[in-house]
C-alpha positions in Angstrom: 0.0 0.0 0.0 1.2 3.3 -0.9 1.7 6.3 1.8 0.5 10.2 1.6 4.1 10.5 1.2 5.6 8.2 -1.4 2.1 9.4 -3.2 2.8 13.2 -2.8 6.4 12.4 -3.9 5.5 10.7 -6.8 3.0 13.7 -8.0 5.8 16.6 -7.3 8.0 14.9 -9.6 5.7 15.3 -12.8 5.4 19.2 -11.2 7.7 20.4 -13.6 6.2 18.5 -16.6 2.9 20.0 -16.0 4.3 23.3 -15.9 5.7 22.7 -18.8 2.2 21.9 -20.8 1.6 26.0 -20.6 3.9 26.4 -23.1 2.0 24.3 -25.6 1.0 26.4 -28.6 -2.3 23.9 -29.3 -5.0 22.5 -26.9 -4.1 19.2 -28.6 -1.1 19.0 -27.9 -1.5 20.5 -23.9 -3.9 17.5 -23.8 -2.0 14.6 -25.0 0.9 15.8 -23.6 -1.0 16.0 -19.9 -2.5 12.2 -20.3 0.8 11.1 -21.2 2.0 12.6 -17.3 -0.9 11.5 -15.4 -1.1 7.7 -17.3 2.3 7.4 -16.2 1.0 8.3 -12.9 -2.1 6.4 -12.1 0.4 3.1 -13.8 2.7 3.8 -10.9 0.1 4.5 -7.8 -1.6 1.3 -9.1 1.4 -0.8 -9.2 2.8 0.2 -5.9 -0.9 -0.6 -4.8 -1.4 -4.1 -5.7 1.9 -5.4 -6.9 4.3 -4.7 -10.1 2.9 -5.7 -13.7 4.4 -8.8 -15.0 6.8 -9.3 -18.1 3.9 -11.1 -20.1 0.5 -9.9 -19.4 -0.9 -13.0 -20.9 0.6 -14.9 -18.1 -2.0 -15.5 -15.5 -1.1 -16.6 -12.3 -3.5 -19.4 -10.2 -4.9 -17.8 -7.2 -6.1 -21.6 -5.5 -6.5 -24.8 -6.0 -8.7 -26.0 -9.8 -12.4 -26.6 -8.8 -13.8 -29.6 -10.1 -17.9 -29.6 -11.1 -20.1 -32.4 -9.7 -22.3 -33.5 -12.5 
């Protein structure tokens, strides 16, 4: 689970990024540009949440034992 603080940390680093989308000359561009920043944000606040994103994410991991169905 993340802390206020590793969060807070996480967020002042893209500070300067963000400031940087005033410069933008286009509204398209401010806007891709600031999904870009805050994608790459929510992917690392949900990673440090539940766990880091495997190599293959076609890999699936088993989370008990197979259930078999009476019939």
């Amino acid at each position: 689970m993340m802390s206020k603080e590793e969060y807070l940390t996480k967020a002042a680093a893209r500070y300067e990024a963000l400031q940087k989308l005033n410069e933008q000359k286009d509204f398209y561009s401010y806007e891709a540009e600031f999904e870009k920043i805050w994608l790459d944000l929510g992917r690392e606040v949900l990673e440090s949440n539940i766990s880091k994103v495997g190599k293959d994410a076609r890999k699936k991991t088993s989370s008990g034992p197979a259930s078999v169905q009476s019939g």
